[in-house]
N, C-alpha and C positions, 0 to 999 in steps of 0.2 A: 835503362834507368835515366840515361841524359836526355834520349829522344823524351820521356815521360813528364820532366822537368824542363824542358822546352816548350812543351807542349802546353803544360800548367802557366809558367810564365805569358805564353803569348795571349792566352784568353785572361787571364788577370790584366793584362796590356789593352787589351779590348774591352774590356768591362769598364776600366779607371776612363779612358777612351770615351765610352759611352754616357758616362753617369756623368762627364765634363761636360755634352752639349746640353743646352739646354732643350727638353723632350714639348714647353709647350708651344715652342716655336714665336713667343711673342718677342718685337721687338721695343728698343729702347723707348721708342716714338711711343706704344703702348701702354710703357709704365709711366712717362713723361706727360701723360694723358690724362693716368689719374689724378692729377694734381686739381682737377675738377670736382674731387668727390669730397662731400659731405655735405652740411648745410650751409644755404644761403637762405637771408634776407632780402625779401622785398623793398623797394625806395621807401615805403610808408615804413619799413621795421617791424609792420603787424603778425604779418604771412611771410613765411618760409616753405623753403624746398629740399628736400633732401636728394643728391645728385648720384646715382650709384651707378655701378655697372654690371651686364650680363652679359660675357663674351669680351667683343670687342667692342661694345654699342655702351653708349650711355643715356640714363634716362633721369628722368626727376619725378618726383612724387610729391605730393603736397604735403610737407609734417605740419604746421600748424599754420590757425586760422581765423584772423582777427573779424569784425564784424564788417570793416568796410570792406576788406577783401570779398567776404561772403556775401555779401551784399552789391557792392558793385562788378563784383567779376564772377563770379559763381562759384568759389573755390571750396571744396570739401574736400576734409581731411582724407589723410591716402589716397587720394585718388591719383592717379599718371596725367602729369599737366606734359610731361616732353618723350618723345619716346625715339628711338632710335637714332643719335647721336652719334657719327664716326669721327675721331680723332685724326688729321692730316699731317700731324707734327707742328700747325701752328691754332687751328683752330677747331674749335667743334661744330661740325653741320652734316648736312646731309638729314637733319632730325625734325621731328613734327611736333607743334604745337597743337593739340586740341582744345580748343578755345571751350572752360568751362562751362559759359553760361549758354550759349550759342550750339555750340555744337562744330563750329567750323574748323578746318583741319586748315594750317597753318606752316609756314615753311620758318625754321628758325635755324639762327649760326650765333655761337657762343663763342665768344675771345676774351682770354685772360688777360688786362694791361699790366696786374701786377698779383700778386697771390691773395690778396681781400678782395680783387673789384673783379667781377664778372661782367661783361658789355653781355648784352641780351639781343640780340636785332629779330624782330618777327614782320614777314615778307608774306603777300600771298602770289608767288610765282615770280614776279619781278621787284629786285632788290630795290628798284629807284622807289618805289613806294611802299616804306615801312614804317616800325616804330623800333624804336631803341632805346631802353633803361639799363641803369644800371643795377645790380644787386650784388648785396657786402656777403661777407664769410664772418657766419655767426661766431660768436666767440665761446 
């Protein structure tokens, strides 16, 4: 009966044990990360983006779409303007921009200066020649 109750004990010890780690392995640096997600605003204020995540990767999507947007850059609704996105612990890159109107695939790195301002930089292969805007955190 002790052995039987020892036994119970140590698997209860093991289970309390288990159900303490965390099982999806993600670190702080990946919640720290999502501090990217939701919508932003374009400079013009017209067009937005909605920032979201699958996995460990973040992407943006077009939620709405004013007419210069539509007209001078190609932007239609839903569509994936950034795709694959990896979080470093200070910035977001390693992700693609596919250029709406164009078609051109695109190198982009995203840095938060502060929780409304998102720095944008889009490179194609070397950073010395890029462009760089900012975009707000709609309200």
């Amino acid at each position: 009966m002790l052995l039987l109750i020892n036994i119970r004990l140590v698997q209860l010890t093991l289970l309390l044990v288990l159900l303490a780690v965390p099982i999806s392995g993600r670190s702080s640096i990946d919640r720290t990360g999502d501090r990217i997600l939701g919508r932003w605003l374009f400079p013009t204020k017209g067009s937005s983006v909605d920032v979201f995540r699958i996995g460990d990767r973040y992407f943006a999507r077009v939620a709405e779409v004013d007419h210069a947007g539509q007209k001078n850059y190609g932007l239609a609704k839903d569509k994936i303007l950034i795709s694959n996105l990896a979080f470093d612990g200070q910035n977001w890159s390693e992700g693609e921009l596919i250029h709406p109107k164009t078609g051109t695939h695109l190198d982009v790195e995203l840095t938060m200066s502060n929780p409304q301002a998102l720095t944008v930089t889009i490179y194609k292969g070397i950073k010395f020649l890029h462009k760089r805007f900012i975009m707000t955190r709609a309200v």
